[in-house]
C-alpha positions as CSV (number, residue, x, y, z in Angstrom):
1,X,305.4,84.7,85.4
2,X,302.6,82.4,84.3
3,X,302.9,81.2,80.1
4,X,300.0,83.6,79.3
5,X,302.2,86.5,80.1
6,X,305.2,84.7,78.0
7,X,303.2,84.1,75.1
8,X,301.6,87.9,74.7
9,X,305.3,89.8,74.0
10,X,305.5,87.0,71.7
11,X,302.6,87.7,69.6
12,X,302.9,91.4,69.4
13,X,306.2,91.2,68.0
14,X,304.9,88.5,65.3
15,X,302.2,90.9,64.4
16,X,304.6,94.3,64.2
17,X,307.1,91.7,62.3
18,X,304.2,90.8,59.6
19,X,303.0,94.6,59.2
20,X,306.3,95.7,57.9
21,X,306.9,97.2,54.4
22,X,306.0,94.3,51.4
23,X,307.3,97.0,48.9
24,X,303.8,98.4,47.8
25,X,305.3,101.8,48.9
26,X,302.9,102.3,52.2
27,X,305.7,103.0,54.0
28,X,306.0,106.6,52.2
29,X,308.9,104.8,50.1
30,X,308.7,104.8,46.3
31,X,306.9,102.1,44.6
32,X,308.6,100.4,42.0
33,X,306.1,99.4,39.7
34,X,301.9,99.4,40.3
35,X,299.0,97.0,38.8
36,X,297.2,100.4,37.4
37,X,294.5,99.4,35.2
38,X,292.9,96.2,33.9
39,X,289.7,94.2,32.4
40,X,289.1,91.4,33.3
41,X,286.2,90.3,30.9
42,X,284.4,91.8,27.5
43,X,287.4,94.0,26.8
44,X,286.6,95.9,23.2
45,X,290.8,97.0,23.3
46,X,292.3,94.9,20.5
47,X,295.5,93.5,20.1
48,X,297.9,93.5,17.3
49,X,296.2,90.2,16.0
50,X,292.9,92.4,15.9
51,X,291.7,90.4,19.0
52,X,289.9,92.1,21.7
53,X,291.0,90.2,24.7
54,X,291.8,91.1,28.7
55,X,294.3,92.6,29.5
56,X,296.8,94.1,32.5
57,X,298.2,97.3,32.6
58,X,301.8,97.7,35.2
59,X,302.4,101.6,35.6
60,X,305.9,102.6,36.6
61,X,305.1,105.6,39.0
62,X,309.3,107.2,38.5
63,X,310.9,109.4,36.9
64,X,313.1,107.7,35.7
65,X,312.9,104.5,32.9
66,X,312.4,100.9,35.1
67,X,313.9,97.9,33.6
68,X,312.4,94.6,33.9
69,X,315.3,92.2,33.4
70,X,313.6,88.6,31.8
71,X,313.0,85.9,34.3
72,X,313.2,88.0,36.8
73,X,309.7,89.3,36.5
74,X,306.0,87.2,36.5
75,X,302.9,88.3,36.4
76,X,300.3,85.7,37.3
77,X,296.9,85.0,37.9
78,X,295.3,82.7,41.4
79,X,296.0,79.8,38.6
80,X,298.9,80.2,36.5
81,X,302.7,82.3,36.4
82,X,304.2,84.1,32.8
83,X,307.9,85.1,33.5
84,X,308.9,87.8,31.1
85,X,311.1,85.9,28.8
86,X,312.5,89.0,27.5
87,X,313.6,92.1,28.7
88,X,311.6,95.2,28.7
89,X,312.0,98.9,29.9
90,X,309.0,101.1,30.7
91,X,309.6,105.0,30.6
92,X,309.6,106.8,33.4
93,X,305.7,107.4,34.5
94,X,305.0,104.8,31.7
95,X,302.7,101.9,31.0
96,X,303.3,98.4,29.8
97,X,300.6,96.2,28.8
98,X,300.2,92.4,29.0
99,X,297.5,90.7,27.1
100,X,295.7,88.2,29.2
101,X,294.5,86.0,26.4
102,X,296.9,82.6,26.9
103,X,298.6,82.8,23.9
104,X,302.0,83.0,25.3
105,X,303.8,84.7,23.1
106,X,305.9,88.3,22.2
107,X,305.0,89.6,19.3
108,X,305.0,93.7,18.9
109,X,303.2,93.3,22.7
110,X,303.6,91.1,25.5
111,X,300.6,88.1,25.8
112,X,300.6,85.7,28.9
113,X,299.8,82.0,29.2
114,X,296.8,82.5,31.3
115,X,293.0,84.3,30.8
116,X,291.6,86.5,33.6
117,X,288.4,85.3,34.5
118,X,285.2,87.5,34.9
119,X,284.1,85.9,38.7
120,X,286.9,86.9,40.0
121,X,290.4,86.2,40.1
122,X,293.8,87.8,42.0
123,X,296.4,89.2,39.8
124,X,300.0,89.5,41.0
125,X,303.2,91.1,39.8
126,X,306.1,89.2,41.2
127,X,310.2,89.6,41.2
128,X,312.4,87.1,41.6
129,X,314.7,88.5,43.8
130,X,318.2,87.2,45.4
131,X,316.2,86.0,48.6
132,X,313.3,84.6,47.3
133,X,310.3,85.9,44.7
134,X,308.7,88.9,46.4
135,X,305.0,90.5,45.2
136,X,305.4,94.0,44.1
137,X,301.5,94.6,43.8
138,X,298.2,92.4,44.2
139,X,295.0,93.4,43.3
140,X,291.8,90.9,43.7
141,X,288.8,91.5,42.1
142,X,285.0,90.1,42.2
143,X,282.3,89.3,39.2
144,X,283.9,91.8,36.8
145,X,281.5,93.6,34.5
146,X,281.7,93.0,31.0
147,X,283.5,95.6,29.3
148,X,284.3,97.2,32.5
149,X,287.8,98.5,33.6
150,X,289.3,98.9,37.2
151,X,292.2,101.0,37.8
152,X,293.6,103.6,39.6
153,X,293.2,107.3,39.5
154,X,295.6,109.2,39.3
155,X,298.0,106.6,38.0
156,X,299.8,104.8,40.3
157,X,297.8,105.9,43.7
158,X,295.5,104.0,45.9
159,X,292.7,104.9,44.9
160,X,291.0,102.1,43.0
161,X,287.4,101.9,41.3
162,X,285.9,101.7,38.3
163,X,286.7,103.5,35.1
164,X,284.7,106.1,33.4
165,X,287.2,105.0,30.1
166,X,289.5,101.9,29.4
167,X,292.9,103.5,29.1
168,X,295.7,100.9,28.5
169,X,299.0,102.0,27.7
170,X,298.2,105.6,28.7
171,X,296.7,107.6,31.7
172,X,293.6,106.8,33.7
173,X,291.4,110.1,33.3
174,X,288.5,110.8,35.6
């Protein structure tokens, strides 16, 4: 057998290994939480402060109520990571907002220590897990329109464009 032969098997099973289930649900398994909606630069949603600043929107596509235990969860941008220093619970088919405006705090909502940027940026929901931190959901986006949202519709699907409507903390409608 020459090394060519050898080395094929090899690869194939590297790529089948790497194309496995990263828990996004593609599988046909159940997701456990979604990026669902965001804006990412001249957002007109204010805050409790009465600021309007970006923001992310995690959808929890179940039934029943999700628990995200503190610590255990980040959300980040290409740049920076906020672990949720508290824990929150979002209803079953529920939204939970984090304000993208680097204040890092918890007031009545949840703000991280970073700013999304309007050129583009990746945004990534991360657990910390028992073997290692694991992304739940990733989504990258380019040169954001000012004002402009991105999300899915219906919640919690794959299919992701622009919004007619900014929606956070509720349903994206068509």
């Amino acid at each position: 057998m020459n090394k060519l032969m050898l080395f094929f098997p090899l690869t194939i099973m590297i790529l089948i290994a790497a194309c496995g289930d990263d828990g996004d649900g593609s599988d046909g398994g159940t997701r456990e939480l979604v990026i669902n909606e965001f804006v990412a630069r001249g957002s007109i949603q204010m805050n409790e402060f009465g600021d309007s600043t970006d923001w992310v929107e995690i959808y929890n596509p179940n039934s029943d109520p999700f628990t995200l235990n503190a610590f255990e969860w980040s959300l980040s941008d290409a740049d920076q990571d906020y672990q949720l220093p508290e824990t929150f619970t979002i209803p079953g088919n529920g939204h939970l907002i984090f304000w993208c405006d680097g204040l890092d705090t918890i007031a009545t909502q949840i703000h991280t220590n970073f700013k999304l940027t309007g050129q583009g940026d990746e945004v990534t929901l991360r657990k910390n897990s028992g073997g290692g931190v694991v992304t739940v959901d990733s989504r990258y986006y380019f040169n954001a329109d000012s004002g402009q949202s991105y999300g899915l519709f219906p919640d919690g699907s794959d299919n992701w464009d622009k919004r007619s409507a900014s929606t956070p903390g509720s349903s994206n409608v068509d």
